[in-house]
N, C-alpha and C positions, 0 to 999 in steps of 0.2 A: 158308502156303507161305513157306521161309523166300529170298527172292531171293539176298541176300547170301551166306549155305551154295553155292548154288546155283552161284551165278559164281565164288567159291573154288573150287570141283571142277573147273572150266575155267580153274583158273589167273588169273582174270580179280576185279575190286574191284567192285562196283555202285556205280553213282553215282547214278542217279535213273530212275523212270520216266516216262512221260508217256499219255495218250491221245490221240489225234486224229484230227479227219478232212478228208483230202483226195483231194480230186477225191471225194467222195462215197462215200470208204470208209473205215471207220475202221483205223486203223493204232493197236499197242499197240508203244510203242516202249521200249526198255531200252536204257541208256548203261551203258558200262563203261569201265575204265579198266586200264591195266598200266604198270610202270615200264618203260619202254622204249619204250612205244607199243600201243597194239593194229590187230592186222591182220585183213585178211579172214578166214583160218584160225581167229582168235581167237572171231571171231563167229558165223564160222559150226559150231563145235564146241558153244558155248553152246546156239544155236539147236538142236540137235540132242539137246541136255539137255531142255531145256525144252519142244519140242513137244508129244513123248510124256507129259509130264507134265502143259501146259495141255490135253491130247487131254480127262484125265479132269477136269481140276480148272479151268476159263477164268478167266484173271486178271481178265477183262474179260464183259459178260453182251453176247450176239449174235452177229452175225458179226464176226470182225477178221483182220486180217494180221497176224504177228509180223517184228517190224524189230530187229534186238541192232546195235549202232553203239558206237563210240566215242563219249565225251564228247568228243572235240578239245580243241585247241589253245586255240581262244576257245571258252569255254563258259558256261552262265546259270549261276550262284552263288544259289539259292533256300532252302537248308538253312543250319545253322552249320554242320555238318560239310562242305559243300564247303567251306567260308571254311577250315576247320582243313588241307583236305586242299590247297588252293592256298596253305600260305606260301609268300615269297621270290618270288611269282606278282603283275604287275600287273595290276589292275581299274581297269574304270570302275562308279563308283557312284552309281546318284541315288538323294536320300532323300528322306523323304517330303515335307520341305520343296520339294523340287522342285531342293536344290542337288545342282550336277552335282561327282563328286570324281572324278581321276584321282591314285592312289597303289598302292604297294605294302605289300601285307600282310604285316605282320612277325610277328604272335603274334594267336592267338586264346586267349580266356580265360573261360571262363561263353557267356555272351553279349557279349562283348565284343571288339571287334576294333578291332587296334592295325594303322595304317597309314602310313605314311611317305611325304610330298608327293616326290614326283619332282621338281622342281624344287628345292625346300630343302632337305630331308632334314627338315621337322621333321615331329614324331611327334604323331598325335593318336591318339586312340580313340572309335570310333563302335559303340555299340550296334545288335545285329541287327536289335533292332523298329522303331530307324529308317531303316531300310533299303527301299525300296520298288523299286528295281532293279537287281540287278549283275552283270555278266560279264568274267570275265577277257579279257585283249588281251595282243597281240603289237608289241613297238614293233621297226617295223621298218629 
């Protein structure tokens, strides 16, 4: 199943799935995303895609909910392609060393991302694999 096809039809970008469970149900959750924003309308047209699709085919084995959301504003960065899809976007980043980095991401390349110190402006480049956590921010 191809998601991404999927959320184009809806107008809408895939950005990531997830699984989970809370309060003791699991929820299969899908992030999207739109220039402009995405709205309730948005999601729940998607949702209305994909039902009738996971009815015969479940992305997930058991019972679960389907949840279609926005990726937001501050969002988890776990792929390179969200790094690619947030330039000009500030992050916090910790890497594996445990250092903590706030900067803005100016260019992705291979695996490689180029970031720029909010404070200085100078430019480094930090490879994906050393990357152990990041999410973009709002300075507000």
């Amino acid at each position: 199943m191809n998601l991404e096809a999927l959320c184009k039809e809806a107008g809408l970008s895939f950005y990531d799935d997830e699984l989970v469970s809370e309060n003791g149900r699991k929820i299969y959750r899908i992030y999207v995303q739109k220039e402009g924003g995405v709205n309730l309308d948005d999601c729940a047209r998607l949702s209305e895609i994909l039902s009738p699709i996971f009815d015969v085919e479940p992305p997930v084995s058991g019972e679960y909910f389907l949840e279609v959301s926005s990726c937001g504003l501050e969002r988890k960065l776990s792929k390179i392609e969200h790094f690619a899809k947030s330039i000009n976007e500030l992050v916090k980043i910790t890497t594996s060393e445990k250092e903590k980095i706030e900067a803005k991401i100016i260019a992705v390349d291979d695996e490689n991302i180029t970031l720029e110190n909010l404070e200085t402006q100078e430019k480094t480049t930090i490879n994906f694999s050393d990357i152990r956590k990041a999410k973009t921010f709002i300075q507000w």
